[in-house]
ZAROZA-420980 format. One line per field, with one value per residue (C-alpha): residue number from 1; residue in one letter; x negated, y negated, z. Coordinates in nm, 3 decimals. Last residue first. Layout:
pos	NUM,...
code	A,...
east	X,...
north	Y,...
up	Z,...
This chain:
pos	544,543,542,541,540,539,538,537,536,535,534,533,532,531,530,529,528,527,526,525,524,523,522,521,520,519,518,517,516,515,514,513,512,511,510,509,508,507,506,505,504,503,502,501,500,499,498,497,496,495,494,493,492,491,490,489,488,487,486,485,484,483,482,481,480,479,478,477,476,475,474,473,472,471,470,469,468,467,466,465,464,463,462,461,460,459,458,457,456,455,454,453,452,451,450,449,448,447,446,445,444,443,442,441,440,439,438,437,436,435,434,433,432,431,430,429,428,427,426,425,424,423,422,421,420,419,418,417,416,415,414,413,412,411,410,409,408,407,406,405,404,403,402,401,400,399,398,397,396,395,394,393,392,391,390,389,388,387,386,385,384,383,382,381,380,379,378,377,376,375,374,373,372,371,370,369,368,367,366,365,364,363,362,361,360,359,358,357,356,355,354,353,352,351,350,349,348,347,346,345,344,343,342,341,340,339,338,337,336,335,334,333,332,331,330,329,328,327,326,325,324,323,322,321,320,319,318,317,316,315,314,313,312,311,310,309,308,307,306,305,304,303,302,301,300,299,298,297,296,295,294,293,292,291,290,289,288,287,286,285,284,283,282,281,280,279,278,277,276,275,274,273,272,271,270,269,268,267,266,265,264,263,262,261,260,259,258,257,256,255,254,253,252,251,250,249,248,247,246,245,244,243,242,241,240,239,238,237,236,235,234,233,232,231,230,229,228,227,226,225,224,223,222,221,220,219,218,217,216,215,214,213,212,211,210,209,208,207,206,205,204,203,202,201,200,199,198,197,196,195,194,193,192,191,190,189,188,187,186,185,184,183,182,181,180,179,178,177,176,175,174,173,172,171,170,169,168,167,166,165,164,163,162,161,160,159,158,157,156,155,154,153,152,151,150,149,148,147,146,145,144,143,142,141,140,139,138,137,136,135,134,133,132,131,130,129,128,127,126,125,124,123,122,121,120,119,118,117,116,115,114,113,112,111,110,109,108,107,106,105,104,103,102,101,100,99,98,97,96,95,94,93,92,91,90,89,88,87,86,85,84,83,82,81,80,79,78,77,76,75,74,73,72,71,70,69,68,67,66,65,64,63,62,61,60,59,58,57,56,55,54,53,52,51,50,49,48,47,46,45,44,43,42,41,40,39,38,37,36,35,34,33,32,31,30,29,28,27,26,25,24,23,22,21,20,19,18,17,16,15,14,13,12,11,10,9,8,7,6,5,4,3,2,1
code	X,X,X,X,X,X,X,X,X,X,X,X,X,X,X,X,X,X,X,X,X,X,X,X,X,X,X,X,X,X,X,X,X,X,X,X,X,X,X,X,X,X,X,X,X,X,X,X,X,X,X,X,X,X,X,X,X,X,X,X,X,X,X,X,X,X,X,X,X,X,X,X,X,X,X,X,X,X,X,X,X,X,X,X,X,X,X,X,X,X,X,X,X,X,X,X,X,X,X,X,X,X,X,X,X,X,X,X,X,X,X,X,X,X,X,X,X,X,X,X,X,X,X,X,X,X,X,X,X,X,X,X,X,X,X,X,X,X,X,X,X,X,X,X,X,X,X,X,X,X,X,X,X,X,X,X,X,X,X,X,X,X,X,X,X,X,X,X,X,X,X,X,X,X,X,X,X,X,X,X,X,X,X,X,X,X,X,X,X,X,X,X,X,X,X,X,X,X,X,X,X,X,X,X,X,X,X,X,X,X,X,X,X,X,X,X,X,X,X,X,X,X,X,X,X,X,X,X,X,X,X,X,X,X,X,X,X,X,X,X,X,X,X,X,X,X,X,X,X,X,X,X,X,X,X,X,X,X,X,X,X,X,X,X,X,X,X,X,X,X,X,X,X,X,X,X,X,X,X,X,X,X,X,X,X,X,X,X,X,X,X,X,X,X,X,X,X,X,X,X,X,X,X,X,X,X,X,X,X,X,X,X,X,X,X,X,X,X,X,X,X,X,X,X,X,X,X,X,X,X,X,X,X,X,X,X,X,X,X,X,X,X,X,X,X,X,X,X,X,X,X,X,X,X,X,X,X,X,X,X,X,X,X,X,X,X,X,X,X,X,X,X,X,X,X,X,X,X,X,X,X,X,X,X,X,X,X,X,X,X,X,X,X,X,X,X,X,X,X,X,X,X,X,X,X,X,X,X,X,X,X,X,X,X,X,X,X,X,X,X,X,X,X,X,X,X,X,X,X,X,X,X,X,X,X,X,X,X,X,X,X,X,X,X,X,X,X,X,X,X,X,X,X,X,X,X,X,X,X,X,X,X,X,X,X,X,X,X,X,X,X,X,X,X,X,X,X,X,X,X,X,X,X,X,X,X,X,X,X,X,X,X,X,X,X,X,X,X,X,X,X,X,X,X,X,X,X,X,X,X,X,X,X,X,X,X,X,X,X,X,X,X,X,X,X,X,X,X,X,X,X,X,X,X,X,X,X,X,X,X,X,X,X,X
east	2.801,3.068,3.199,2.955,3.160,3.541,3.688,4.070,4.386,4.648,4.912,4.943,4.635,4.686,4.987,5.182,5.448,5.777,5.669,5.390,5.621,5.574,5.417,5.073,5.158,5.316,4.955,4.810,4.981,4.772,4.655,4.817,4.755,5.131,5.114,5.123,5.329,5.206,5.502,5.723,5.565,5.349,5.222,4.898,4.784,4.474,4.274,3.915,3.633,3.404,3.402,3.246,3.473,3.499,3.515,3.761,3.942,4.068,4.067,4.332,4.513,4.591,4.697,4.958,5.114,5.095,5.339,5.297,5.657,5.510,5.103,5.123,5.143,4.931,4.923,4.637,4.622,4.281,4.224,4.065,3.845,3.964,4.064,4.444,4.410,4.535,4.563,4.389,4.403,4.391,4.544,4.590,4.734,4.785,4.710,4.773,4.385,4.244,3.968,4.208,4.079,3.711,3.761,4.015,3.741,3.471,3.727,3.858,3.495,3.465,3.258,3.115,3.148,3.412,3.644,3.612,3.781,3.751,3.941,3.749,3.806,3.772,3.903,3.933,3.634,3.591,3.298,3.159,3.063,3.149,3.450,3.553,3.423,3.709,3.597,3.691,3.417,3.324,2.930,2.892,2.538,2.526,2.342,2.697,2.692,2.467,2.713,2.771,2.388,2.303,2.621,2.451,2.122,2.199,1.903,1.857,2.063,1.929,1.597,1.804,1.794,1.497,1.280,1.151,1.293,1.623,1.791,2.162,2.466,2.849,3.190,3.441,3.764,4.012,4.007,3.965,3.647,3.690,3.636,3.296,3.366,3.299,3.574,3.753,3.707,3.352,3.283,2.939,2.668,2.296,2.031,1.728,1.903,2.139,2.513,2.723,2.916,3.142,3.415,3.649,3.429,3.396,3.260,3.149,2.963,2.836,2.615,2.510,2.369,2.437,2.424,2.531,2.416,2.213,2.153,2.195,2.217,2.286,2.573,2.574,2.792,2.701,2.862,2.976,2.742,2.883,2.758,2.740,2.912,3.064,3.437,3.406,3.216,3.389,3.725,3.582,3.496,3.822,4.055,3.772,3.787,3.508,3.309,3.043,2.917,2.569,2.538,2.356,2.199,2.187,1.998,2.239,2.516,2.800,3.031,2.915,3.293,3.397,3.681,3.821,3.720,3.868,3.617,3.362,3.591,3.641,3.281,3.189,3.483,3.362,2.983,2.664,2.346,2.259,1.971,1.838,1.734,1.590,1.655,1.904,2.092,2.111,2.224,2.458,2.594,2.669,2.808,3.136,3.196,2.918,2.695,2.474,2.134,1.984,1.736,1.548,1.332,1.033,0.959,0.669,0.922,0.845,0.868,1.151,1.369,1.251,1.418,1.728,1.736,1.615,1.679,1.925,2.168,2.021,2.197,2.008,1.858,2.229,2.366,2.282,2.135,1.945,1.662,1.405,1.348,1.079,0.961,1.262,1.612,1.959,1.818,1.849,1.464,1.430,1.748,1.747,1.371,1.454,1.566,1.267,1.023,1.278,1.312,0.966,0.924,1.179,1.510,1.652,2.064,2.130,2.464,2.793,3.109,3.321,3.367,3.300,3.077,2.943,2.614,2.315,2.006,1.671,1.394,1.050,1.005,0.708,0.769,0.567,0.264,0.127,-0.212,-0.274,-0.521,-0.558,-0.522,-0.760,-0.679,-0.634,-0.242,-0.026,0.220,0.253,0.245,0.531,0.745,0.723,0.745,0.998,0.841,1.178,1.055,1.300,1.565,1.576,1.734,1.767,1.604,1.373,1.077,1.218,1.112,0.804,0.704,0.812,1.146,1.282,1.221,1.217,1.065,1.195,0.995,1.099,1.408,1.426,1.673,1.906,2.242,2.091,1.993,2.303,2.391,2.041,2.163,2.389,2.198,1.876,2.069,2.192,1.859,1.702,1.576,1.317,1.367,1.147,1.145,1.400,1.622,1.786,2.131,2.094,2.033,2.333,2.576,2.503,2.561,2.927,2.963,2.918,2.863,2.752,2.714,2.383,2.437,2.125,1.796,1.627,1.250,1.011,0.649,0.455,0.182,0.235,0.582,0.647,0.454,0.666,1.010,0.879,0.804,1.119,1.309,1.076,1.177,1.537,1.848,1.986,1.787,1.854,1.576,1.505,1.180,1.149,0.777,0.722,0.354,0.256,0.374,0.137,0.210,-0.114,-0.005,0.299,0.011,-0.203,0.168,0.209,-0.159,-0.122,0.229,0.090,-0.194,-0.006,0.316,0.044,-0.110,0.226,0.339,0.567,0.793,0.933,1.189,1.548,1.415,1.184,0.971,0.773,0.582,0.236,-0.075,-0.235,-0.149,-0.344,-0.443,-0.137,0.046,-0.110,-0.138,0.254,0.305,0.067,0.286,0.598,0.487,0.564,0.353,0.247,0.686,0.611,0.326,0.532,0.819,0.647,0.436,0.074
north	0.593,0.704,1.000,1.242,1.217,1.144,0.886,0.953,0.987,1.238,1.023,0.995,0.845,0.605,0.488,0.262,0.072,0.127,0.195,-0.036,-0.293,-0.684,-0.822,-0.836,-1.015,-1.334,-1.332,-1.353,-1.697,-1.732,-2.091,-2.340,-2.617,-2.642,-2.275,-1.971,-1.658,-1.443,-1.423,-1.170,-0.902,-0.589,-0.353,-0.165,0.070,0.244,-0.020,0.098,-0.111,0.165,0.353,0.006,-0.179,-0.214,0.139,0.295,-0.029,0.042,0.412,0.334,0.066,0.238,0.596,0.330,0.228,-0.160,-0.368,-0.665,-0.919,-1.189,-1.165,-0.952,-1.047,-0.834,-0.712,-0.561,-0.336,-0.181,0.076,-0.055,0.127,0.389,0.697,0.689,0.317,-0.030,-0.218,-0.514,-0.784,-0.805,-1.077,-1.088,-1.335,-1.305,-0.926,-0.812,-0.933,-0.768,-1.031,-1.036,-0.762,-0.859,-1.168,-1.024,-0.765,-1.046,-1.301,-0.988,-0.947,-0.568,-0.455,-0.091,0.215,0.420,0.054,-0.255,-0.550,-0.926,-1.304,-1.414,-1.411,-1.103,-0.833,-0.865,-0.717,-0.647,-0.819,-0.708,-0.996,-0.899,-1.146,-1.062,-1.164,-1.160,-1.134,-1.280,-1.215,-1.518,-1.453,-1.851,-1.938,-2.149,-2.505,-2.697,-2.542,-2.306,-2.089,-2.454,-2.477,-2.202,-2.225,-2.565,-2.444,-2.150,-2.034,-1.729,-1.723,-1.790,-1.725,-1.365,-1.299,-1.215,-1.385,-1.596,-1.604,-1.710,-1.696,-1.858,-1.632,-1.697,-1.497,-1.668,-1.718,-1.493,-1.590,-1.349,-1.505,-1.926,-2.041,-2.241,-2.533,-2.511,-2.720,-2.368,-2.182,-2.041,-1.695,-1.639,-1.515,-1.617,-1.358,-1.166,-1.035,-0.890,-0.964,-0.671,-0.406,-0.382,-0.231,0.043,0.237,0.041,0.206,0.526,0.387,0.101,0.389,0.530,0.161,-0.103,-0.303,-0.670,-0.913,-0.562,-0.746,-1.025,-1.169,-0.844,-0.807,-0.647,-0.479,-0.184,0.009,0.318,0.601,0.987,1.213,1.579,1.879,1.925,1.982,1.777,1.487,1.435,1.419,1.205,0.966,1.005,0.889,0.620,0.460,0.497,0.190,0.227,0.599,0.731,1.016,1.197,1.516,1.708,2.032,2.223,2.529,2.354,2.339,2.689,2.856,2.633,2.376,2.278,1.928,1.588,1.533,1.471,1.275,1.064,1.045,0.913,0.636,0.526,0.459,0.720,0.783,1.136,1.264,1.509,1.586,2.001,1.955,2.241,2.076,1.819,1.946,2.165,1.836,1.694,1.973,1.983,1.579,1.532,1.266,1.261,1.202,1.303,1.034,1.260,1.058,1.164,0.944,0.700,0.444,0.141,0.371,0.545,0.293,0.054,0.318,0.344,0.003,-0.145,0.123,0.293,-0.031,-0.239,-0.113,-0.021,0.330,0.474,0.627,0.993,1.031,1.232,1.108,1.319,1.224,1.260,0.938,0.794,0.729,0.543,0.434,0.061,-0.009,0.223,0.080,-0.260,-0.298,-0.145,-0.420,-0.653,-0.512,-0.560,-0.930,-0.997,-0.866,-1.160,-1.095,-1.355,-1.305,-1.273,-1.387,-1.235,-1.426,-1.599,-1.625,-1.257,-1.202,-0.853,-0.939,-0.900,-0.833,-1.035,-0.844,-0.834,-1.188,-1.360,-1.474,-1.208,-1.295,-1.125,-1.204,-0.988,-0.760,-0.642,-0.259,-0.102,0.037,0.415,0.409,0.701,0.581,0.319,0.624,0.776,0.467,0.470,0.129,-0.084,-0.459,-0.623,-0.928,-0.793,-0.585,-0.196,0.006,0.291,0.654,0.637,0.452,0.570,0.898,0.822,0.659,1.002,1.002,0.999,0.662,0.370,0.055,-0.236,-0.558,-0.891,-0.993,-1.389,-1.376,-1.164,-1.232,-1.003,-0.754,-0.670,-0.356,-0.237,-0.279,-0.026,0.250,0.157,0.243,0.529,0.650,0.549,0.203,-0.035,-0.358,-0.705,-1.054,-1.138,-1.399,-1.333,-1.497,-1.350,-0.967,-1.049,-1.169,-0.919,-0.630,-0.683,-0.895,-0.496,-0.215,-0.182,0.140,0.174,-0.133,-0.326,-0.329,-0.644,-0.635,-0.902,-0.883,-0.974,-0.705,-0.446,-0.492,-0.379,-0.096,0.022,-0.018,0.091,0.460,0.435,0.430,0.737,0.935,0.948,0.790,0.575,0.379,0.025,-0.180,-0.589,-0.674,-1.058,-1.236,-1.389,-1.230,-1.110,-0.877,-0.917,-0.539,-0.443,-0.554,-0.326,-0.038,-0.157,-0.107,0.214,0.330,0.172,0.355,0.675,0.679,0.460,0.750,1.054,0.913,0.861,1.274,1.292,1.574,1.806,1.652,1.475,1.249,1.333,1.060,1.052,1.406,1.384,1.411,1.094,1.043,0.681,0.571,0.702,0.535,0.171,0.139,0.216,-0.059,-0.328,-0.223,-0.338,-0.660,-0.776,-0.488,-0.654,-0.630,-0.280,-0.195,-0.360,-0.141,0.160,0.112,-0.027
up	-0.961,-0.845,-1.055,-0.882,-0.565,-0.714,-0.739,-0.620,-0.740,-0.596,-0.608,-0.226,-0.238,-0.521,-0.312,-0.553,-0.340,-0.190,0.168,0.230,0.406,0.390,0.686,0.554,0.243,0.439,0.659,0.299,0.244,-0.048,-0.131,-0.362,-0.157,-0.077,0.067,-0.185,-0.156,-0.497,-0.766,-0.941,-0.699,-0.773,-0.505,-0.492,-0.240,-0.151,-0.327,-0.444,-0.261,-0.156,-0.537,-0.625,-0.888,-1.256,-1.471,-1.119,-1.075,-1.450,-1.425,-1.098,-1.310,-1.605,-1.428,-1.210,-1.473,-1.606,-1.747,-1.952,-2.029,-1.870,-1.751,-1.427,-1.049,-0.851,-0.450,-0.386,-0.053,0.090,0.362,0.692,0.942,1.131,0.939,0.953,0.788,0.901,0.577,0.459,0.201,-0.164,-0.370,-0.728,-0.999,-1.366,-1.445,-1.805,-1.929,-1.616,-1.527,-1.264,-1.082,-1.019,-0.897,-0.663,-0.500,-0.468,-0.275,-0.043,0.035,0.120,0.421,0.389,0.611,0.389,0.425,0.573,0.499,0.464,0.514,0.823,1.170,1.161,1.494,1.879,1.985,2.334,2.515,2.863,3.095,3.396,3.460,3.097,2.732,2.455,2.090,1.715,1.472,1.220,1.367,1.439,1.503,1.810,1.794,1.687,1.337,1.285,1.001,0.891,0.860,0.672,0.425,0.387,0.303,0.095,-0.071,0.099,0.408,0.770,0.937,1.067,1.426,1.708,1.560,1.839,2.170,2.384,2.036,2.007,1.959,1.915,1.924,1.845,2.041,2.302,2.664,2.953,3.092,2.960,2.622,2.523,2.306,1.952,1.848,1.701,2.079,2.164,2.316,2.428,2.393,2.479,2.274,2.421,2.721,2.488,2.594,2.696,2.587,2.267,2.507,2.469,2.721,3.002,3.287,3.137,2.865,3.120,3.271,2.927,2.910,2.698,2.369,2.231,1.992,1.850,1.572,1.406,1.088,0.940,1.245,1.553,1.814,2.081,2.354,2.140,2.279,2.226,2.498,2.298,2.401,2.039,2.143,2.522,2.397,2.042,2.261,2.487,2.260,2.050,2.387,2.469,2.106,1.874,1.681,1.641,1.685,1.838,1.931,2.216,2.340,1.995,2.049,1.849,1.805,2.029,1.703,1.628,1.706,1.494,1.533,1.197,1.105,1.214,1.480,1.179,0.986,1.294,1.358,1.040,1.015,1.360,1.241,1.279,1.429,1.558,1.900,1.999,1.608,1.565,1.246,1.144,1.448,1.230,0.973,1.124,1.314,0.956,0.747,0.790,0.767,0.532,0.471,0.148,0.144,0.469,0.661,0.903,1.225,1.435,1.681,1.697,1.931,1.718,1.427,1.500,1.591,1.307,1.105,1.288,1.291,0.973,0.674,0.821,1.015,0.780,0.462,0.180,0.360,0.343,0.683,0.695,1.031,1.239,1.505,1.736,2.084,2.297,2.286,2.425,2.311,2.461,2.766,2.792,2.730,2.411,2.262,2.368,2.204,1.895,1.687,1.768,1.478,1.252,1.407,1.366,1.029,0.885,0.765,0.523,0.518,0.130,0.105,-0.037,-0.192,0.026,0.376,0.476,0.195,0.281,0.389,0.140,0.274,0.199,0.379,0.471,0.569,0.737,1.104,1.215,1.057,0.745,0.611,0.314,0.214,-0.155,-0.196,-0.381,-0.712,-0.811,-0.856,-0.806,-0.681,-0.964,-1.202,-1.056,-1.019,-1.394,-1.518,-1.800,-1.930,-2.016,-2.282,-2.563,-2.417,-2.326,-2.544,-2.276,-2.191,-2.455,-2.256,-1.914,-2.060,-2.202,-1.864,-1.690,-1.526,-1.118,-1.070,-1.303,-1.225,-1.417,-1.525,-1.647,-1.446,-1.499,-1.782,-1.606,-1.842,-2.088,-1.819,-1.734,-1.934,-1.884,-1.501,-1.480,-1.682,-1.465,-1.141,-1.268,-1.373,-1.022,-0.944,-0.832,-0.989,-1.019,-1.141,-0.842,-0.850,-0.496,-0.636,-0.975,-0.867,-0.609,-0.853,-1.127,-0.870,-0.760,-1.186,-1.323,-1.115,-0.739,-0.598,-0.512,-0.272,-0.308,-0.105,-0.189,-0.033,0.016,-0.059,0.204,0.056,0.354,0.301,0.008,0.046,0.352,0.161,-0.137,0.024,0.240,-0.097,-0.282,-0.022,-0.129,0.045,-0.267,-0.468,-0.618,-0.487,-0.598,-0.551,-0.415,-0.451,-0.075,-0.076,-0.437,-0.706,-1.027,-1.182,-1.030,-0.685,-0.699,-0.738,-0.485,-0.237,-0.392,-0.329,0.079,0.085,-0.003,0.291,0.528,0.472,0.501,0.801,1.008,0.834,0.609,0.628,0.330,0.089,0.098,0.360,0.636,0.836,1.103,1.164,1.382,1.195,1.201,1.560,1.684,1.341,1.151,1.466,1.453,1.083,1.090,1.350,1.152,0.823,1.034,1.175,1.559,1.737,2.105,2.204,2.112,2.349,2.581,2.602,2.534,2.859,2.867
């Protein structure tokens, strides 16, 4: 049976594991801030965690909310977890205040795993949590999570190190592929953020393109640094690995001048990244030890052709580009190294799992060379999200017409390659994350001296987007530009800080009262509070 197969046979994520600690006990998986795990060592931990989440009452389809950022003690709940059914809610470690009330309240779960900065954030919210009962501390002993924080009445608080450690069996559980493993949050594109339902199947599925198209093989070894609580880490990349049995490091922090030493420190063959990585990366002073690795390949969405090839000739590493997803789903398109060359600007082409295509506003498909929406439909099962946690409707307008619509804007030529055209919707992304324009002003005008707000994007140096708010204050308030930067600083994820701010007598509004925001975009960035240029700026251990 060839890899290919063998993994389409594997559809649940705790079966896969089981599979390789039976098959290679000893050979390395996973590294993540600590020494290697081996495939038996992870089932081996993982099956004590997992009867230790049991003992607190945590059953199939149960959410458990996880605040942690890349440490091994993430990829340890994320496997025990889902050898119970339980369902996982990885959260942004960087969300404060109403970002991470929102989500904890939307997915309603009775459960947190978190570090001491997580737990500091959400003692703060657990008043208006009613339904959160228990809190799992990592990193502290039960006496000190038990002095670490007032915690309220009816909050049970847990050491994550005496879970792990936990002497009970495991309870078996039936697990299908069509269970979940995940809620993740998407970045609230068209409003505030939804929790797309992942199910073990489509984990499982990621990694078929990726194996079958050429980008890895068994004898690769992975890098990356992206964090574990999005899905391109702790699904893809992951899933990756573990479909593939490859050996795969998660590192905690990403840095531009220390990245491809790390992971040539590794041994990886091959790096994951996104454009805003790479950039930084190329953006470094040339060393004579910039061809100092084993790397063979690197992957980094998006690039352009001009940066690709410079990454390619400096580092001597084929950077891969051909490749667009979403939470909901993912890869919707891929490639070859082949079609790298051909087209490299491109998003690549269709899966042969999905049918894509690019749809016009009445849901009509758009002819080659035609801009519209880019749509997908399954050809099999789980192979995209189930839909959005407790959001019927939003589930079914985001169906609408039999395709689900992805909000992205595309063009599809004669061969079937799709270029991205840009959002649709009213967002923007900045230091890797998406940023719900909706979220950002709700925040901001809580201000007392602000009135009105609206925050849109701004082509950055970087790639990506940088941010722009233009306010309107309270009459007769003023605001400096110190005030407002420790202001966004106490209330908003270190992600979402606005570059620039600029404040106006009046927001444009059309006769519905809505912002005109395409009015905003055409105004200049010249005369305007650059936070920037000011010198401002969160910094590392400040944000969180």
């Amino acid at each position: 049976m060839d890899i290919l197969q063998e993994m389409r046979e594997w559809r649940v994520v705790s079966h896969r594991l089981q599979f390789w600690a039976e098959k290679t006990p000893d050979g390395r998986f996973v590294k993540c801030d600590s020494s290697w795990l081996s495939f038996s060592e992870l089932e081996q931990r993982t099956d004590r965690l997992a009867a230790g989440f049991q003992e607190l009452g945590v059953r199939k389809r149960d959410r458990v909310a996880i605040i942690l950022p890349n440490r091994i003690e993430m990829i340890l709940t994320m496997f025990a977890l889902a050898k119970i059914g339980a369902i996982q809610v990885p959260l942004n470690t960087y969300l404060k205040g109403e970002f991470l009330q929102y989500q904890l309240h939307d997915c309603s779960a009775e459960i947190v795993v978190g570090d001491t900065p997580a737990l500091k954030e959400l003692a703060r919210l657990l008043p208006s949590l009613p339904h959160m009962t228990k809190v799992v501390g990592v990193g502290a002993s039960q006496s000190e999570l038990d002095n670490l924080l007032d915690w309220p009445n009816g909050v049970d608080v847990f050491s994550f190190e005496d879970l792990a450690l936990s002497a009970n069996s495991l309870m078996s559980v039936d697990l299908k592929m069509d269970d979940l493993i995940a809620i993740m949050y998407t970045s609230g594109t068209t409003g505030l953020p939804k929790g797309c339902m992942l199910s073990h199947g489509y984990y499982t599925a990621i990694p078929w393109l990726f194996y079958e198209n050429g980008f890895v093989t068994q004898e690769d070894s992975a890098f990356t640094t992206m964090p574990l609580f999005h899905l391109g880490s702790g699904g893809i990349y992951m899933m990756e690995a573990l479909q593939g049995g490859i050996p795969i490091v998660f590192d905690p922090v990403f840095s531009a001048s220390t990245f491809i030493g790390r992971a040539a420190e590794e041994g990886a063959t091959i790096a994951h990244g996104v454009g805003a990585m790479g950039n930084a990366i190329l953006a470094t002073p040339p060393s004579d030890r910039d061809k100092s690795h084993s790397l063979r390949r690197m992957m980094i969405m998006p690039m352009s052709a001009e940066d690709q090839a410079r990454f390619r000739e400096r580092f001597g590493v084929e950077v891969f580009s051909l490749g667009y997803g979403q939470t909901e789903v993912s890869p919707t398109t891929f490639g070859t190294p082949e079609m790298q060359q051909k087209k490299p600007d491109s998003l690549g082409y269709p899966s042969r799992f999905l049918d894509v295509t690019i749809r016009d506003e009445v849901n009509n498909e758009v002819a080659s060379g035609q801009l519209g929406e880019i749509c997908v439909r399954p050809k099999e099962r789980e192979v995209m999200f189930q839909g959005y946690w407790d959001k019927p409707k939003e589930t079914e307008e985001a169906h609408r017409g039999g395709w689900f619509h992805s909000g992205d804007l595309g063009i599809m030529d004669e061969d079937r390659y799709i270029t991205f055209k840009g959002r649709k919707s009213d967002s923007m992304r900045r230091r890797g994350e998406n940023v719900a324009a909706i979220e950002l002003e709700g925040a901001i005008s809580r201000h007392p001296k602000i009135a009105g707000v609206a925050a849109h994007a701004v082509a950055s140096e970087m790639s990506e987007d940088d941010i722009k708010v233009c306010i309107v204050l309270e009459p007769d308030e003023q605001l400096s530009a110190e005030e407002l930067f420790e202001y966004f600083k106490g209330v908003l994820p270190y992600f979402a800080m606005p570059r620039y701010v600029e404040f106006l007598d009046a927001l444009p509004l059309t006769a519905t009262g809505r912002v005109m925001k395409h009015v905003l975009r055409q105004r200049s960035n010249v005369d305007v509070i650059d936070f920037e240029k000011l010198g401002f700026r969160v910094e590392r251990e400040e944000r969180r």
